[in-house]
FIKOLZA-1660 file (N, C-alpha, C; in steps of 0.1 Angstrom, whole numbers, plus 5000, padded with zeros to 4 digits):
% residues 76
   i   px   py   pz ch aa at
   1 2236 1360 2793  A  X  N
   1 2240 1372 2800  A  X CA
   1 2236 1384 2791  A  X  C
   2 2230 1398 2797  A  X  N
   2 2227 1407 2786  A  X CA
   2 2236 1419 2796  A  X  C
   3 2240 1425 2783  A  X  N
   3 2253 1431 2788  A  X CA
   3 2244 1448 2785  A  X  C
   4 2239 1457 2793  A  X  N
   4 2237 1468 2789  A  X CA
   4 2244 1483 2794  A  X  C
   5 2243 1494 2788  A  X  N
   5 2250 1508 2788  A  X CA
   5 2239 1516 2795  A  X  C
   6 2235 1521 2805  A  X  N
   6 2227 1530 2813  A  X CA
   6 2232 1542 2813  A  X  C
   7 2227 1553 2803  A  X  N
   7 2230 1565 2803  A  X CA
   7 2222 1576 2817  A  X  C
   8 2225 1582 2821  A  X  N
   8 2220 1586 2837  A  X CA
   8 2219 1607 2835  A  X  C
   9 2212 1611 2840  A  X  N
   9 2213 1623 2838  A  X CA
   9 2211 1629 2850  A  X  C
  10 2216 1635 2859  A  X  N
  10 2217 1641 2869  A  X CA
  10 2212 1657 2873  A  X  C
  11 2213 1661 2886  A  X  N
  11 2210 1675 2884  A  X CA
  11 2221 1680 2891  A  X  C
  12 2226 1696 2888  A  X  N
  12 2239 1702 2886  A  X CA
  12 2244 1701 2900  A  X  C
  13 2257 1694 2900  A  X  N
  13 2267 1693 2910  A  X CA
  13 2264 1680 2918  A  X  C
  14 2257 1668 2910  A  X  N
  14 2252 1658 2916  A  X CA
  14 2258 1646 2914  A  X  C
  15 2266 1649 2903  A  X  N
  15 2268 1636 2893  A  X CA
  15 2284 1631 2905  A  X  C
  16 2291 1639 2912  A  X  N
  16 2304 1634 2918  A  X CA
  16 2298 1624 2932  A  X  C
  17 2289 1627 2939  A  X  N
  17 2282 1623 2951  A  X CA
  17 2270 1607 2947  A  X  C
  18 2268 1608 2931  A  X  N
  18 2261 1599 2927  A  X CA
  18 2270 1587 2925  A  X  C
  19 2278 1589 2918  A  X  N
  19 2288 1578 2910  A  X CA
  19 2291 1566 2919  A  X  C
  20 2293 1570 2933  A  X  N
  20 2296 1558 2940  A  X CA
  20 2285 1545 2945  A  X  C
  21 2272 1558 2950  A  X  N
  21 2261 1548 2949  A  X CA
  21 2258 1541 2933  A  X  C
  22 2261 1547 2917  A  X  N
  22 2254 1539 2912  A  X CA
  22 2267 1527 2913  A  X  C
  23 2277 1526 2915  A  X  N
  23 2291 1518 2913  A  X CA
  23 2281 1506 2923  A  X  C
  24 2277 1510 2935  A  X  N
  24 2274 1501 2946  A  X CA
  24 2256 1495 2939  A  X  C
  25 2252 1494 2928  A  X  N
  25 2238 1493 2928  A  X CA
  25 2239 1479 2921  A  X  C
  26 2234 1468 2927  A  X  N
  26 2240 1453 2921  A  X CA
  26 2233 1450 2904  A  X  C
  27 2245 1445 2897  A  X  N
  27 2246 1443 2880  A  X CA
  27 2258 1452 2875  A  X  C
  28 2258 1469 2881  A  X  N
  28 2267 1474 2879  A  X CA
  28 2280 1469 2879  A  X  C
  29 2289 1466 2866  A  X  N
  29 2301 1467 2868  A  X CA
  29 2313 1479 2868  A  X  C
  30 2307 1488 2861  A  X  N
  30 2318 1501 2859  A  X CA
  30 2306 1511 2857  A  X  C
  31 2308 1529 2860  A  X  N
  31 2303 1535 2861  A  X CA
  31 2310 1546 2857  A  X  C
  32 2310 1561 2847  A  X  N
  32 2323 1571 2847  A  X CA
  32 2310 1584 2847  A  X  C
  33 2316 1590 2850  A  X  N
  33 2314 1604 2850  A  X CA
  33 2316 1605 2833  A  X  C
  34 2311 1615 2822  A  X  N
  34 2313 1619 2808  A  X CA
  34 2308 1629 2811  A  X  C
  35 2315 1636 2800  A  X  N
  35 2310 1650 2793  A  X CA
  35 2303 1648 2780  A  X  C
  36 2291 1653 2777  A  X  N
  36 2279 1651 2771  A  X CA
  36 2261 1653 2776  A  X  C
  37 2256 1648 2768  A  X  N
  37 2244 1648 2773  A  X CA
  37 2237 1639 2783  A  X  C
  38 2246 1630 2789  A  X  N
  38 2243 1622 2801  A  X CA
  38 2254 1631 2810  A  X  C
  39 2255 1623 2822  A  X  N
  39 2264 1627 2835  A  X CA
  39 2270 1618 2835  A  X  C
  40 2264 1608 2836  A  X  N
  40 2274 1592 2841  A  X CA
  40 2268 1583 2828  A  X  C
  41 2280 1571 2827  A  X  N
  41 2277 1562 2820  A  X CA
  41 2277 1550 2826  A  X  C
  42 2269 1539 2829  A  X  N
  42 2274 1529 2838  A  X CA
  42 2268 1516 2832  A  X  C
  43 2279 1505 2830  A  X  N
  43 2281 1492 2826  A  X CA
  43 2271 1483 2833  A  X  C
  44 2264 1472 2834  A  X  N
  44 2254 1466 2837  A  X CA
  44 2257 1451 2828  A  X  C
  45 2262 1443 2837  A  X  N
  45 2261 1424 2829  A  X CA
  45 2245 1420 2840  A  X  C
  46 2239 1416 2835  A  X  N
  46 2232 1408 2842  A  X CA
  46 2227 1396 2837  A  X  C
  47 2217 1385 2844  A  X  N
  47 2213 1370 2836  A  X CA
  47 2203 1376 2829  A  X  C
  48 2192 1384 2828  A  X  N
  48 2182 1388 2822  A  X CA
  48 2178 1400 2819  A  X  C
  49 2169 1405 2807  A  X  N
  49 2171 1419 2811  A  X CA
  49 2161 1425 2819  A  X  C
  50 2153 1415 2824  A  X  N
  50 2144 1417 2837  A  X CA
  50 2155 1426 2848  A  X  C
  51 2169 1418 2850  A  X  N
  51 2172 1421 2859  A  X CA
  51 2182 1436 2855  A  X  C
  52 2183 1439 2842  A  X  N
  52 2186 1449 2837  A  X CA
  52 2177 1462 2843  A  X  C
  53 2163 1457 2841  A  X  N
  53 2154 1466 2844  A  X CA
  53 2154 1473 2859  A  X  C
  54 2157 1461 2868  A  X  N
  54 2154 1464 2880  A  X CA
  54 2167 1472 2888  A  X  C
  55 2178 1467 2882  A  X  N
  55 2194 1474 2885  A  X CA
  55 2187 1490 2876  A  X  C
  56 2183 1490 2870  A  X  N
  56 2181 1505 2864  A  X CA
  56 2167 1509 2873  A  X  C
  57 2153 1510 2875  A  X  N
  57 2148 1514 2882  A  X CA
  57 2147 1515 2897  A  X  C
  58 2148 1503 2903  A  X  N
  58 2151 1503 2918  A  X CA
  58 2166 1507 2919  A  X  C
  59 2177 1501 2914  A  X  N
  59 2189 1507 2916  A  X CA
  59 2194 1522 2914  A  X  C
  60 2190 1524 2899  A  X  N
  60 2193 1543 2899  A  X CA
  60 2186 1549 2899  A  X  C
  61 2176 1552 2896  A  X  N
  61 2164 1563 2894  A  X CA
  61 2159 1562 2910  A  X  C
  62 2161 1553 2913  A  X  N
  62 2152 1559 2929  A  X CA
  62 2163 1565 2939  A  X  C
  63 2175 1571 2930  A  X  N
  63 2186 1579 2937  A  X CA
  63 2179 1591 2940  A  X  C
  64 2182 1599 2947  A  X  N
  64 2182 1619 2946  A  X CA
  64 2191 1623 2935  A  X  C
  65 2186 1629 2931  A  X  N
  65 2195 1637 2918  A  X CA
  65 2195 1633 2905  A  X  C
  66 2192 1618 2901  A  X  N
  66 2187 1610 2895  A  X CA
  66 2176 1617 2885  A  X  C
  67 2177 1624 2872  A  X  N
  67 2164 1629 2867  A  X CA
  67 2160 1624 2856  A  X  C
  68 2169 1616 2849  A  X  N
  68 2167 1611 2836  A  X CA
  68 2177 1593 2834  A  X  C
  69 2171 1587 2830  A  X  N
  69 2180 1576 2826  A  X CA
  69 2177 1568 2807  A  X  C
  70 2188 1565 2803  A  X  N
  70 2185 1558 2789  A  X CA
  70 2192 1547 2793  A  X  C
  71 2185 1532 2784  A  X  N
  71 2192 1520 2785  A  X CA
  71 2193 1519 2771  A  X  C
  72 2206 1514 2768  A  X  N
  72 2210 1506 2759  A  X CA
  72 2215 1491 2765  A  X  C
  73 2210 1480 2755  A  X  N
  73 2216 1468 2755  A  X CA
  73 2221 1467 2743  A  X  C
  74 2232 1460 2747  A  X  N
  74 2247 1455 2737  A  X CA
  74 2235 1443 2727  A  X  C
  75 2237 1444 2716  A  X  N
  75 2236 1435 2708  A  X CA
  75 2247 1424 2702  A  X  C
  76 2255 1425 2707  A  X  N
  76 2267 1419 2703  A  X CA
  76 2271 1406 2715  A  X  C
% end
């Protein structure tokens, strides 16, 4: 299982209207709104990080409002 952190960057006033689609984008387990240099932070278990990939490409970035994303996977 690779457990990864998808940092998301949004454009202004987008990030409340996004959260629920990335909540609904399958691998996603949890998803928050932060203050910082991302918008949202969203949780991702998947079997591979193939499927990491694809929960982050086809699932968030091909949102509207969507303008930037960072992956981290958990090493642990």
């Amino acid at each position: 299982m690779v457990h990864a952190f998808i940092m998301v960057k949004t454009t202004a006033g987008k990030s409340e209207g996004l959260l629920d689609a990335i909540r609904d984008v399958e691998s996603v387990t949890d998803a928050h709104i932060v203050a910082g240099n991302f918008d949202i932070i969203a949780e991702v278990d998947a079997p591979e990080v193939y499927d990491v990939l694809k929960a982050v490409s086809a699932g968030i970035q091909s949102h509207d409002g969507v303008t930037d994303t960072k992956t981290y996977i958990a090493m642990d």
